[in-house]
NUTOR-513153 format. One record per residue: residue in three letters; z, y, x of N, C-alpha, C in turn; residue number from 1. Coordinates in nm, 2 decimals, padded with zeros to 4 digits. Each point is the difference from the previous one (the first is absolute). Example, Ala and Ser with C-alpha at 12.3 -4.5 7.8 and 13.67 -1.06 7.14 Angstrom:
2
@resn ALA; n.pz 00.78; n.py -00.57; n.px 01.32; ca.pz 00.00; ca.py 00.12; ca.px -00.09; c.pz 00.00; c.py 00.12; c.px 00.09; resi 1;
@resn SER; n.pz -00.07; n.py 00.11; n.px -00.04; ca.pz 00.00; ca.py 00.11; ca.px 00.09; c.pz 00.08; c.py 00.11; c.px -00.08; resi 2;
***
This chain:
120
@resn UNK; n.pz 00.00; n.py -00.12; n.px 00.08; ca.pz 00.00; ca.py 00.12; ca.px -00.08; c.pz 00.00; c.py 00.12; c.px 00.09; resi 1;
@resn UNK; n.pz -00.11; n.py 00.07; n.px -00.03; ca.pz 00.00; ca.py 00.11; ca.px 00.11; c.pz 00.07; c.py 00.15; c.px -00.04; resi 2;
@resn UNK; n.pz 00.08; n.py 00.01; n.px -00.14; ca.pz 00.01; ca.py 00.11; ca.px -00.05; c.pz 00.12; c.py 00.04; c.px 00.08; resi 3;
@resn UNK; n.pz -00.06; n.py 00.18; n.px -00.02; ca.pz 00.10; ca.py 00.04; ca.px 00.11; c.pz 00.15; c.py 00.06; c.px -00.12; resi 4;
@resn UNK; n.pz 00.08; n.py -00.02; n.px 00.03; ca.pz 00.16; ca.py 00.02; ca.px -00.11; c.pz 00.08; c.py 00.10; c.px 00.10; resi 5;
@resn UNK; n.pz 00.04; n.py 00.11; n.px -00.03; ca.pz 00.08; ca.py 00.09; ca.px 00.03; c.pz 00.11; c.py -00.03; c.px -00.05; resi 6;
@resn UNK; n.pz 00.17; n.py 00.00; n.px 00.08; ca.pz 00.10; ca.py -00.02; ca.px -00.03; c.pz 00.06; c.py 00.15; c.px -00.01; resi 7;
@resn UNK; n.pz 00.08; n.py 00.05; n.px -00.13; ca.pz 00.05; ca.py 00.08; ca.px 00.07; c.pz 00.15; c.py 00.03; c.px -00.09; resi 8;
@resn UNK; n.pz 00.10; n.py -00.02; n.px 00.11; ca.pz 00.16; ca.py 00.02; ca.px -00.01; c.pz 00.05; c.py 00.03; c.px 00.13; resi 9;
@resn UNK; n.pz 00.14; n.py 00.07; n.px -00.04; ca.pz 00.08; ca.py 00.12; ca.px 00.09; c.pz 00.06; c.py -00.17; c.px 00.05; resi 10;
@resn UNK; n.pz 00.02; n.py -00.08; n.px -00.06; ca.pz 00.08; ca.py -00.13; ca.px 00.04; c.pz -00.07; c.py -00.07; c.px 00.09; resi 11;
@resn UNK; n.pz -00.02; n.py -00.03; n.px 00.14; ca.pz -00.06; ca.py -00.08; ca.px 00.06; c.pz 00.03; c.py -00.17; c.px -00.02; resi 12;
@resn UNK; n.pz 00.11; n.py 00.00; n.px -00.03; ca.pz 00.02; ca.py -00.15; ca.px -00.06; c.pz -00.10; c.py -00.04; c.px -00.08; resi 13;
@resn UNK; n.pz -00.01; n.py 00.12; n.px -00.11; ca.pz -00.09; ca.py -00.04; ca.px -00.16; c.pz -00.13; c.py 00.02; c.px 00.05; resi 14;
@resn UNK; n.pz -00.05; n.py 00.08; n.px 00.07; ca.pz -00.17; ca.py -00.06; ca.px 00.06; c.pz -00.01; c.py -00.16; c.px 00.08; resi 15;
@resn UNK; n.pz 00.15; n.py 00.02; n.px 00.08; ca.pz -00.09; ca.py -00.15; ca.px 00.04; c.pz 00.07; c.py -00.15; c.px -00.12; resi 16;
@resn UNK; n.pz 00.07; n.py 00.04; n.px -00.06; ca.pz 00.01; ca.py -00.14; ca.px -00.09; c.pz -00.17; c.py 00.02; c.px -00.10; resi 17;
@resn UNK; n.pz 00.03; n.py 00.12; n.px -00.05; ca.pz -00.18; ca.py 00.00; ca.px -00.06; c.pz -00.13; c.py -00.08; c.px 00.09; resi 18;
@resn UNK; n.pz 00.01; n.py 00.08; n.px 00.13; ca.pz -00.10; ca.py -00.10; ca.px 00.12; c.pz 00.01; c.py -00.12; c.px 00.01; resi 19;
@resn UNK; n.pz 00.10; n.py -00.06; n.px 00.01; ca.pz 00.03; ca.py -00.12; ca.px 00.03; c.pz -00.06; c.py -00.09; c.px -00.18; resi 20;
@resn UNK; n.pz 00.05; n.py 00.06; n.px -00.03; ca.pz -00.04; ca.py -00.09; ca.px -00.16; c.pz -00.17; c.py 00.01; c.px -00.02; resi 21;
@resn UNK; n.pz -00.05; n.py 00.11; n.px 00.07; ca.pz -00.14; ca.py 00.02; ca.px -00.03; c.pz -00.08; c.py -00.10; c.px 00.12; resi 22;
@resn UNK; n.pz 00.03; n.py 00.03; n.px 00.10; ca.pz -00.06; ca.py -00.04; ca.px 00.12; c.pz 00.05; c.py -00.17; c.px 00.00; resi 23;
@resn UNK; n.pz 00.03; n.py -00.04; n.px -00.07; ca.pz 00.07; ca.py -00.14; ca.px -00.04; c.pz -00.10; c.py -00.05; c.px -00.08; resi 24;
@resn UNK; n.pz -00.10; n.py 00.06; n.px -00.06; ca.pz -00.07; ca.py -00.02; ca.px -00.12; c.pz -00.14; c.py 00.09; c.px 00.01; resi 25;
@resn UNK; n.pz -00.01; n.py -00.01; n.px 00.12; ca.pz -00.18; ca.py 00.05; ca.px 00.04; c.pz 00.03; c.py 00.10; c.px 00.00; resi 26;
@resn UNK; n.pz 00.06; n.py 00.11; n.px -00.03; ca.pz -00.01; ca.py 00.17; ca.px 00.02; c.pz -00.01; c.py 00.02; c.px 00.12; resi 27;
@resn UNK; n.pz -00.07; n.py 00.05; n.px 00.12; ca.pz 00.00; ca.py 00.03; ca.px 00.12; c.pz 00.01; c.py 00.13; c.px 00.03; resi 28;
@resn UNK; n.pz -00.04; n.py 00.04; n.px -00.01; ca.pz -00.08; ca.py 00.15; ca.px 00.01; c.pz 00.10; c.py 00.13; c.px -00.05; resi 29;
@resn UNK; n.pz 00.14; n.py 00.02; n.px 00.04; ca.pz 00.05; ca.py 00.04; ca.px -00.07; c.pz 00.04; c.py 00.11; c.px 00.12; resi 30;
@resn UNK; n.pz 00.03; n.py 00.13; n.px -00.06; ca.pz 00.04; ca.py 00.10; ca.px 00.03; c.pz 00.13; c.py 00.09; c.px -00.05; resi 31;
@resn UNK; n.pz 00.09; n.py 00.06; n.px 00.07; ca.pz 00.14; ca.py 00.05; ca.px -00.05; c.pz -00.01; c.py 00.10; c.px 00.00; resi 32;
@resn UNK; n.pz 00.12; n.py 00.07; n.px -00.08; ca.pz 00.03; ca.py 00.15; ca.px 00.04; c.pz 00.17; c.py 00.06; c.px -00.07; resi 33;
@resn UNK; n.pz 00.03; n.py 00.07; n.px 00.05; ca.pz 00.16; ca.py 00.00; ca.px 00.03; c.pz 00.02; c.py 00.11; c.px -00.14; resi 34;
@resn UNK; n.pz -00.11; n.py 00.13; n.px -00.02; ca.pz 00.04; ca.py 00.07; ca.px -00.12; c.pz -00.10; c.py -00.01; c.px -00.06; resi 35;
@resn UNK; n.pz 00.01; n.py 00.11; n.px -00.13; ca.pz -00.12; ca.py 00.01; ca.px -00.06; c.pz -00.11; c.py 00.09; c.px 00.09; resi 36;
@resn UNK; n.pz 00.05; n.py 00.06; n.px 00.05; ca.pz -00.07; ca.py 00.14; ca.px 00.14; c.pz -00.10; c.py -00.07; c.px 00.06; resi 37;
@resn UNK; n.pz 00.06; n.py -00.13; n.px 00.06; ca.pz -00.10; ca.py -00.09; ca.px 00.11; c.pz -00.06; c.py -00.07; c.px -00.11; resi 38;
@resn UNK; n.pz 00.02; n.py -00.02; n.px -00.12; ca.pz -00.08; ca.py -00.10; ca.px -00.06; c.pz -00.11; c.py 00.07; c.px -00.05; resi 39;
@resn UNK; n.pz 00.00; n.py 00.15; n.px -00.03; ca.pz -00.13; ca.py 00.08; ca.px 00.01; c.pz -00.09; c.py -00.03; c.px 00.06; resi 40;
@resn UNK; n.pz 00.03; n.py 00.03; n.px 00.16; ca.pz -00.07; ca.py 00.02; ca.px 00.09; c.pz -00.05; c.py -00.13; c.px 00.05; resi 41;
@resn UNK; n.pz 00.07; n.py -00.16; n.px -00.01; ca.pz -00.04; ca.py -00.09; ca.px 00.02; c.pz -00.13; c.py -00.02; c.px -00.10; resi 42;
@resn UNK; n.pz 00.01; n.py 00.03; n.px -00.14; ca.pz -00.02; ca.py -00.04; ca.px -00.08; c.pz -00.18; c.py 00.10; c.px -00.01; resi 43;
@resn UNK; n.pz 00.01; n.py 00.12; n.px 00.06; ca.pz -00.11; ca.py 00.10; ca.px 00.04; c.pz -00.11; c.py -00.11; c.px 00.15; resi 44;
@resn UNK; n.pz 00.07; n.py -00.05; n.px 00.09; ca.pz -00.05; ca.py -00.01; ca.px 00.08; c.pz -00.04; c.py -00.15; c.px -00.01; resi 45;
@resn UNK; n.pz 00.04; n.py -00.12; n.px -00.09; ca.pz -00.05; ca.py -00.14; ca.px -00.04; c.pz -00.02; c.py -00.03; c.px -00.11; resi 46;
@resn UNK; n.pz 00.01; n.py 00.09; n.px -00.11; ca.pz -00.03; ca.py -00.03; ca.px -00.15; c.pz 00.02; c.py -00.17; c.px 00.00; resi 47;
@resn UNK; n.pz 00.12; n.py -00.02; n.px 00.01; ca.pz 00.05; ca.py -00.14; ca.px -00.05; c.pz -00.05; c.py -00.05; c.px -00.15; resi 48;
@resn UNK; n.pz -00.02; n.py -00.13; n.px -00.04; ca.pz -00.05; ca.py -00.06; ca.px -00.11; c.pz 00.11; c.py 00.01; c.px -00.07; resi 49;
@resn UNK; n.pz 00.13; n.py -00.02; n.px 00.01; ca.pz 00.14; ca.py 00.05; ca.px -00.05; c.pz 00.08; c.py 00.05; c.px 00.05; resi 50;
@resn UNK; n.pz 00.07; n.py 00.07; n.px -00.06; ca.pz 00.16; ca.py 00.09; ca.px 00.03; c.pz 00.12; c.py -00.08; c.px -00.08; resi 51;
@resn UNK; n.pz 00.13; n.py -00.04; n.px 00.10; ca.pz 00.09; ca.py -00.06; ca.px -00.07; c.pz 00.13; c.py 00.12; c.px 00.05; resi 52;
@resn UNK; n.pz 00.03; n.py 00.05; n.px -00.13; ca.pz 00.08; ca.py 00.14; ca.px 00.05; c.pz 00.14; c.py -00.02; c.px -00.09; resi 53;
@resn UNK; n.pz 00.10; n.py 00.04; n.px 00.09; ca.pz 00.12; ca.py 00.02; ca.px -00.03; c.pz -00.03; c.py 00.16; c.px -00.02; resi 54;
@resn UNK; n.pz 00.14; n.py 00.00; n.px -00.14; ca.pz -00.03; ca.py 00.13; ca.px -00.06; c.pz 00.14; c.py 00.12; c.px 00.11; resi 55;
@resn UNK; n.pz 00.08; n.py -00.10; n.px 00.03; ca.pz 00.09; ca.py 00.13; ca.px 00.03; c.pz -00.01; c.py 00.03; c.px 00.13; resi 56;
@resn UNK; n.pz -00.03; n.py 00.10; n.px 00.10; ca.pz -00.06; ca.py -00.02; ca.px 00.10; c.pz 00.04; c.py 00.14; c.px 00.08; resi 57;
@resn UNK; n.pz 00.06; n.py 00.01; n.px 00.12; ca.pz -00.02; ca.py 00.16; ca.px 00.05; c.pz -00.10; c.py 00.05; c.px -00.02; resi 58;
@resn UNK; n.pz -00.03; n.py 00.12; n.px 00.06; ca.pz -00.09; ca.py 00.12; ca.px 00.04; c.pz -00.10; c.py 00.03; c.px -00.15; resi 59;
@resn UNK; n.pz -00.01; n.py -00.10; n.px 00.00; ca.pz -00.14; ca.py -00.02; ca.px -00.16; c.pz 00.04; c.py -00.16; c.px -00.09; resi 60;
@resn UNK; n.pz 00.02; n.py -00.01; n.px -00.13; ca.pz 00.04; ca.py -00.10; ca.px -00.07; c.pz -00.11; c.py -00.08; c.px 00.01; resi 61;
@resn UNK; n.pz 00.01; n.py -00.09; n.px -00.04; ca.pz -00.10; ca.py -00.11; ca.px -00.06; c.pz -00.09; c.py 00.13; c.px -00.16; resi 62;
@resn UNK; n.pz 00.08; n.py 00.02; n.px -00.02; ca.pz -00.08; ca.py 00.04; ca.px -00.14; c.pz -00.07; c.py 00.16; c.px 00.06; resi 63;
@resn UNK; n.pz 00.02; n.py 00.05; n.px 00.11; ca.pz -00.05; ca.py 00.10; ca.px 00.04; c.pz -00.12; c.py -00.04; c.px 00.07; resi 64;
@resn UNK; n.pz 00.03; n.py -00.09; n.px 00.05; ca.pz -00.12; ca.py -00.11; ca.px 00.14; c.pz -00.09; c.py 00.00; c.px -00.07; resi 65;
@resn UNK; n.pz 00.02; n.py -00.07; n.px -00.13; ca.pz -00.05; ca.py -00.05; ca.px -00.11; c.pz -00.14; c.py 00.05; c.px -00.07; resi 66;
@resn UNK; n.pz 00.08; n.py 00.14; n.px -00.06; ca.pz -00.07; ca.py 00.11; ca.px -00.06; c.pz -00.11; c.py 00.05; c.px 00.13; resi 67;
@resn UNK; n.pz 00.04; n.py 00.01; n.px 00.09; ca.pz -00.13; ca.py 00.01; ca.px 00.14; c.pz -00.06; c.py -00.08; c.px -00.01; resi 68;
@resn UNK; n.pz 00.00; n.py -00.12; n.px 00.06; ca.pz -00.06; ca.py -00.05; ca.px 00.00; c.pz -00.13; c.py -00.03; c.px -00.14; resi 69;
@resn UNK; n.pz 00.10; n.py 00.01; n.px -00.13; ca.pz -00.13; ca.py -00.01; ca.px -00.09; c.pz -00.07; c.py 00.08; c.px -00.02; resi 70;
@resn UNK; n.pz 00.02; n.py 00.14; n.px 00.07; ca.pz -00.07; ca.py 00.14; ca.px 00.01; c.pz -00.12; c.py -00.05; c.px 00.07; resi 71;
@resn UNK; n.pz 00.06; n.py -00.05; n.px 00.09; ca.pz -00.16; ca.py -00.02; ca.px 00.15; c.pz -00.08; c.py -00.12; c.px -00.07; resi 72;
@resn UNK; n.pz 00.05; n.py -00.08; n.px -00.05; ca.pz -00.05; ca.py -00.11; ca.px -00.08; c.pz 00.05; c.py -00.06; c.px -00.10; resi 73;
@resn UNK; n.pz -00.09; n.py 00.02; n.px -00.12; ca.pz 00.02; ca.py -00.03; ca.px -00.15; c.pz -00.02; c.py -00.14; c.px -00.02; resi 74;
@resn UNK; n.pz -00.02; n.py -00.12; n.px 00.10; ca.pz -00.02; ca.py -00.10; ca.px 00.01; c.pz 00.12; c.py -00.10; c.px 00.06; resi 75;
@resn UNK; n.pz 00.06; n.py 00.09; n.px 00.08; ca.pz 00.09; ca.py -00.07; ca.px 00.08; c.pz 00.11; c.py -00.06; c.px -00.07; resi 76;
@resn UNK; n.pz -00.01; n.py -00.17; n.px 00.06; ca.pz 00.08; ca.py -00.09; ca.px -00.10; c.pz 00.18; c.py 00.05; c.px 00.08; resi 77;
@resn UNK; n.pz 00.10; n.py 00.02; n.px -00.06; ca.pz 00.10; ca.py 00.01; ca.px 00.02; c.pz 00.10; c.py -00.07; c.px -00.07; resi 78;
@resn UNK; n.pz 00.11; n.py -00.11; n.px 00.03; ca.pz 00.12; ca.py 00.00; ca.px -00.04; c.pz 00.08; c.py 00.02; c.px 00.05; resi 79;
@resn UNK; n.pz 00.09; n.py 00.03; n.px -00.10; ca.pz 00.17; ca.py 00.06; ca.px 00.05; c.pz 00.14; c.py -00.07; c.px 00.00; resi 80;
@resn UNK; n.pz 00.06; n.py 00.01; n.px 00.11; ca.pz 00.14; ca.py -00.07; ca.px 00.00; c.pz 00.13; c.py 00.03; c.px -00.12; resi 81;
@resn UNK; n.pz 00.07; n.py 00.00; n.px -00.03; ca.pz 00.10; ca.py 00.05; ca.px -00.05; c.pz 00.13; c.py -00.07; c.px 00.02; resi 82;
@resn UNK; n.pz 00.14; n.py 00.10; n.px -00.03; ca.pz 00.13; ca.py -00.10; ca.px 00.04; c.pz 00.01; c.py 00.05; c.px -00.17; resi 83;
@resn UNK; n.pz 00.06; n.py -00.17; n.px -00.08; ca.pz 00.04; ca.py 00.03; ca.px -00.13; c.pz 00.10; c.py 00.20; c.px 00.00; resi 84;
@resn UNK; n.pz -00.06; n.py 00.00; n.px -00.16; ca.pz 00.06; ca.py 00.16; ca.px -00.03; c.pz -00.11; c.py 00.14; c.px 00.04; resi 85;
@resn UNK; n.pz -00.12; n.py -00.06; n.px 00.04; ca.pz -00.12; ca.py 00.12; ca.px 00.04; c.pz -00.09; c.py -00.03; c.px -00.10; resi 86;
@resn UNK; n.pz 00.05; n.py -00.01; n.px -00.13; ca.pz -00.09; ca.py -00.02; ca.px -00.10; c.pz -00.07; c.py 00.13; c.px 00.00; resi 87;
@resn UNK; n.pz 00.00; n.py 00.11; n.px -00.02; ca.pz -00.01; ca.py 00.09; ca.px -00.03; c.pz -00.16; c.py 00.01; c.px 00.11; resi 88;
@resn UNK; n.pz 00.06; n.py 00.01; n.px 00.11; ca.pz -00.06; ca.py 00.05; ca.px 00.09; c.pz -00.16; c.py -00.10; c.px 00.04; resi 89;
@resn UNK; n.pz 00.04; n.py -00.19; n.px -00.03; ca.pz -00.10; ca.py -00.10; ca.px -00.03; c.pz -00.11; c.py 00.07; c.px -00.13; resi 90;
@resn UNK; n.pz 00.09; n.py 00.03; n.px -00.11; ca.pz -00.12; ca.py 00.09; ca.px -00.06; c.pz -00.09; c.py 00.11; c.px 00.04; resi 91;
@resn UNK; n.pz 00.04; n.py 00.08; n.px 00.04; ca.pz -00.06; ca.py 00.10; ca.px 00.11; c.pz -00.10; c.py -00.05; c.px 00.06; resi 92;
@resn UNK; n.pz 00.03; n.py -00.12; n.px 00.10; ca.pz -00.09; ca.py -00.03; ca.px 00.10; c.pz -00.11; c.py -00.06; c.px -00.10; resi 93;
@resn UNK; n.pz 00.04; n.py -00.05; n.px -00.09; ca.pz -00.08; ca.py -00.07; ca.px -00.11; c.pz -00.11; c.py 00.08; c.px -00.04; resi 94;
@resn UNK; n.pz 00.02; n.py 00.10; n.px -00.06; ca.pz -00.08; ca.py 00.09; ca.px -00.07; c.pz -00.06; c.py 00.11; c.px 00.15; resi 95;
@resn UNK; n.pz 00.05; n.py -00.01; n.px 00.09; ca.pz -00.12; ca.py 00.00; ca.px 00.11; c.pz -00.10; c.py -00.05; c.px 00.07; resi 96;
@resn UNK; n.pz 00.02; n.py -00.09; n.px -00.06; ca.pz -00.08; ca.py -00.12; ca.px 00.04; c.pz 00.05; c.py -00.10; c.px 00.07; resi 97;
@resn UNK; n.pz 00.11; n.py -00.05; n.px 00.03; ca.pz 00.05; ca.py -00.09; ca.px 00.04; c.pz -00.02; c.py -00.16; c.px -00.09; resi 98;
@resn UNK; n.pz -00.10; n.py -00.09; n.px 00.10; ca.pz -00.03; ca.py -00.11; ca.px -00.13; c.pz 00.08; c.py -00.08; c.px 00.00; resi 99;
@resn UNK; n.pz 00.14; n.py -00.03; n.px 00.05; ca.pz 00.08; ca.py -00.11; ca.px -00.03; c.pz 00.15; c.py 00.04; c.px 00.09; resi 100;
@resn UNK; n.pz 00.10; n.py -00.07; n.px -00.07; ca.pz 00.12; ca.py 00.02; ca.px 00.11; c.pz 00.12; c.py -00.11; c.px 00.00; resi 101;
@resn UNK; n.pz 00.06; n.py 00.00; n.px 00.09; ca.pz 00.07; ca.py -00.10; ca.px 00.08; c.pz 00.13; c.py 00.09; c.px -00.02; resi 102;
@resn UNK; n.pz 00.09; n.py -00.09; n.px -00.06; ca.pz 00.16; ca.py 00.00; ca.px -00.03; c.pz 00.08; c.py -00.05; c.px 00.16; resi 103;
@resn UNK; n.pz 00.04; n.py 00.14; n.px 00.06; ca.pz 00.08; ca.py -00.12; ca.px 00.10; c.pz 00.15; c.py -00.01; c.px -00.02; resi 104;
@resn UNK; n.pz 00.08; n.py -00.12; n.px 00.10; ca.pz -00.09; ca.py -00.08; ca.px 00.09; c.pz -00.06; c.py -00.08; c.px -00.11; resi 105;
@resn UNK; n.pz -00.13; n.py -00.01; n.px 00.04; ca.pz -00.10; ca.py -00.13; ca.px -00.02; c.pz -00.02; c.py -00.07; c.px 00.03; resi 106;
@resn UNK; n.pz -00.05; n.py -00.13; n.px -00.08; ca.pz -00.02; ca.py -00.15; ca.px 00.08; c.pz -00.16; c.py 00.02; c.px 00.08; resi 107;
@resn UNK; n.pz -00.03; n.py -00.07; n.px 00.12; ca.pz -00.13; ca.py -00.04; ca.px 00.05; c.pz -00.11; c.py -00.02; c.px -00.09; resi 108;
@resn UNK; n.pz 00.03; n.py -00.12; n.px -00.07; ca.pz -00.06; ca.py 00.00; ca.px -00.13; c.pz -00.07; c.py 00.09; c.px -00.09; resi 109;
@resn UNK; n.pz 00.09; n.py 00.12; n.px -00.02; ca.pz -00.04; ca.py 00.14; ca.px -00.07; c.pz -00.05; c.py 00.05; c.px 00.04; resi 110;
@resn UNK; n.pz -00.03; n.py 00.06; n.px 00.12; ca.pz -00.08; ca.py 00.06; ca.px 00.06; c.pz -00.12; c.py -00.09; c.px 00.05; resi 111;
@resn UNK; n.pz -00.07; n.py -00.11; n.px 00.00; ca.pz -00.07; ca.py -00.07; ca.px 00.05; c.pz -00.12; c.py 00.01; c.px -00.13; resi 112;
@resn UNK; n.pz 00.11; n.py -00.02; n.px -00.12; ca.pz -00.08; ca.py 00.01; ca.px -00.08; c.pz -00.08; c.py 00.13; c.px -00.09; resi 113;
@resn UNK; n.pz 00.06; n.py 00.09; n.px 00.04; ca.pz -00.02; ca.py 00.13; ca.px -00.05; c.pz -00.13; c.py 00.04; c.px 00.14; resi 114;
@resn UNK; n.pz 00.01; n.py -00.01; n.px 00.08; ca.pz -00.07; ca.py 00.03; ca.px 00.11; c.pz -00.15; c.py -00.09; c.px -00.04; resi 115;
@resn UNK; n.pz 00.01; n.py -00.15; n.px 00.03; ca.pz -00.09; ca.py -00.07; ca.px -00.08; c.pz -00.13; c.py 00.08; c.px -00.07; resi 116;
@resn UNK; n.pz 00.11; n.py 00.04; n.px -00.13; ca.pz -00.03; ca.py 00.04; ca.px -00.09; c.pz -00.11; c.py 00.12; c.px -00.02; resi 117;
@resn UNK; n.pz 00.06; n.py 00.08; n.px 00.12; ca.pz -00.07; ca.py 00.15; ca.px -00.02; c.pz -00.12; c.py -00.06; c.px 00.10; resi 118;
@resn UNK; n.pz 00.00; n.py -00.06; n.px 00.10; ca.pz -00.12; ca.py -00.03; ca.px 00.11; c.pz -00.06; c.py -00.11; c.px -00.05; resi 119;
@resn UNK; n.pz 00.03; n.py -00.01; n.px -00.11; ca.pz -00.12; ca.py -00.15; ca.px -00.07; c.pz 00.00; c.py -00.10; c.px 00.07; resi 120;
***
């Protein structure tokens, strides 16, 4: 599977348990980023096939990343992290275009299949 997957959380733990569950299961090609700020600019410079974004995030949120990113591209597949109780804010991402999201912590499983899902 050659699709390239952008990780992006302030948690370096939760990128690589994400990696590890993807790269476990053909995802290779995967690229990180620590805020929403670098996930711009990563996300300017490789237009990744997906974005897996945590919403609470220094310098720039997930839901700010977000809103950029769907500026520069009205195509860009995106899902979003959440820790239960960011209902609010899951809708937000939602009606920005966020096409799916991930309750954490989540199982391997959940995210395997949601990812799946959006890369056909």
């Amino acid at each position: 599977m050659d699709k390239k997957i952008l990780l992006v959380d302030d948690a370096a733990f939760m990128r690589m348990l994400i990696k590890d569950t993807l790269t476990k299961n053909g995802y290779t090609n995967i690229l990180e980023a620590a805020d929403g700020e670098i996930a711009c600019s990563v996300f300017d410079s490789e237009r990744p096939d997906l974005v897996v974004m945590d919403i609470t995030m220094p310098n720039k949120t997930g839901i700010e990343a977000l809103a950029d990113i769907k500026k520069k591209d009205p195509s860009a597949k995106v899902i979003m992290c959440s820790a239960m109780g960011q209902e609010a804010m899951v809708v937000e991402a939602i009606k920005l275009g966020a096409l799916d999201f991930i309750v954490k912590p989540f199982k391997p499983d959940r995210i395997l299949q949601t990812v799946s899902k959006i890369l056909g």
